[in-house]
C-alpha positions in Angstrom: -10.2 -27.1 -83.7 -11.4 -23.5 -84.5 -10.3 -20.5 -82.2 -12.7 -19.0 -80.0 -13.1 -15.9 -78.7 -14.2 -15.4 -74.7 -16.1 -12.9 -72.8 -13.5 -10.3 -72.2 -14.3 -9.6 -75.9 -14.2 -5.6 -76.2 -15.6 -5.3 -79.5 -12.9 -3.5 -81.1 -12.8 -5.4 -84.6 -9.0 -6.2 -84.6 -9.4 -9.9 -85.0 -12.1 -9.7 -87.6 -9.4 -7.1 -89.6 -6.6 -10.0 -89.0 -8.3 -12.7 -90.4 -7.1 -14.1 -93.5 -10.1 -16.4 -94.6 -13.2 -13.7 -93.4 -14.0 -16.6 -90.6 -14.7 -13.5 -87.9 -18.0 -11.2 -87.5 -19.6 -8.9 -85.2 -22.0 -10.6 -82.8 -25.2 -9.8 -81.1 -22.7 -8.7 -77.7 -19.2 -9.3 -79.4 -17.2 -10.6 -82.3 -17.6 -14.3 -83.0 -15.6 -17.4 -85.0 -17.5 -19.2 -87.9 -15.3 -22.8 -87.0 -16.9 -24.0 -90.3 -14.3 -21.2 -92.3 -11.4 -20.7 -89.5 -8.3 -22.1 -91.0 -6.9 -22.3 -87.3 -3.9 -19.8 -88.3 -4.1 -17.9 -84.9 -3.6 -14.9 -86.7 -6.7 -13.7 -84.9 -5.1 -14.1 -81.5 -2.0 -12.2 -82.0 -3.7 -9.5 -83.2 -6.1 -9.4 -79.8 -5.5 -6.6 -77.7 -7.2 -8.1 -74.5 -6.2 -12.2 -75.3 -9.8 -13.2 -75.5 -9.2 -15.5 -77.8 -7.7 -18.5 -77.5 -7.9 -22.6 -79.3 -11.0 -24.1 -78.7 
């Protein structure tokens, strides 16, 4: 199951910079997860300053 990222999204690009497969992009109000192209390799959660991302 893809990641996903929450509300307490600050909009500060690290997870779309982490991501190995380009799966990440900036939304209308914050970043979101194409789960069509995430690989589920959680590198975008480690890299998340705030943990707003977590497995879906």
């Amino acid at each position: 199951m893809a990641y996903v990222i929450s509300d307490a999204c600050i909009s500060c690009g690290a997870c779309a910079s982490g991501c190995p497969v380009d799966a990440i992009a900036e939304g209308a109000t914050q970043y979101e997860i194409n789960a069509d192209t995430c690989i589920d390799c959680g590198a975008c959660a480690a890299g998340c300053p705030v943990d707003a991302i977590s497995e879906g």
